[in-house]
C-alpha positions, 0 to 999 in steps of 0.5 A, a space after each residue: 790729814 788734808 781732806 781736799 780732793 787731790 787735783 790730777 792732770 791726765 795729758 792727751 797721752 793717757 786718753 790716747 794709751 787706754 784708746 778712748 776707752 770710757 768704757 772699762 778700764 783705768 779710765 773708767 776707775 779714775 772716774 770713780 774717785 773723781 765721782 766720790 770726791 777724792 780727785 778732781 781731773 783739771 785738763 785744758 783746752 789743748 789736751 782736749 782738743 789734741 785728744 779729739 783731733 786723734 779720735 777724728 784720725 783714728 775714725 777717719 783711718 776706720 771709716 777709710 780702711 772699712 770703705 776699701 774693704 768693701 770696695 774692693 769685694 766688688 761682687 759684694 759691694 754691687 750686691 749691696 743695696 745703695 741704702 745700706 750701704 749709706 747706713 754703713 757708711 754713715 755709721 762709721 762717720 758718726 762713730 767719730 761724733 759719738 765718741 768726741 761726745 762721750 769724751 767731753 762727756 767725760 771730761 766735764 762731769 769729773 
């Protein structure tokens, strides 16, 4: 029996399907064997730059989605102090970054 590690190759669609999900998931089981030794995940450079293109999109659609929500309560959003609302903003820019990192993160200790 050969006891080399078996070489996988996970398209951008398997990112996209489990959501960036690195959380829980078949994501994070696939990490496990990748972590004892049993697998190996062999990606490219365009998967991983489709798969971050996607995650800018879907963050870009949240953070977009979330500012008109709050625009359009107007009462609301004029209660809002200036500097919270930045926070709220900067905090849904920064989930794209964050979770490009978390994704590369990924990629590279497996």
């Amino acid at each position: 029996m050969n006891n080399e590690p078996l070489k996988v190759f996970l398209d951008s669609n398997v990112f996209i399907g489990s959501q960036y999900n690195l959380q829980t998931g078949s994501l994070v089981s696939f990490g496990k064997y990748c972590d004892n030794g049993n697998v190996i995940l062999c990606s490219n450079d365009i998967v991983i730059r489709e798969v971050i293109r996607n995650i800018r999109q879907e963050v870009d659609e949240l953070a977009r989605i979330a500012k008109n929500a709050i625009k359009q309560k107007a009462p609301l959003f004029n209660s809002i102090p200036y500097p919270v609302y930045k926070n709220i903003e900067n905090t849904l820019l920064s989930t794209a970054k964050n979770a490009e990192k978390a994704f590369i993160e990924y990629t590279k200790i497996l």
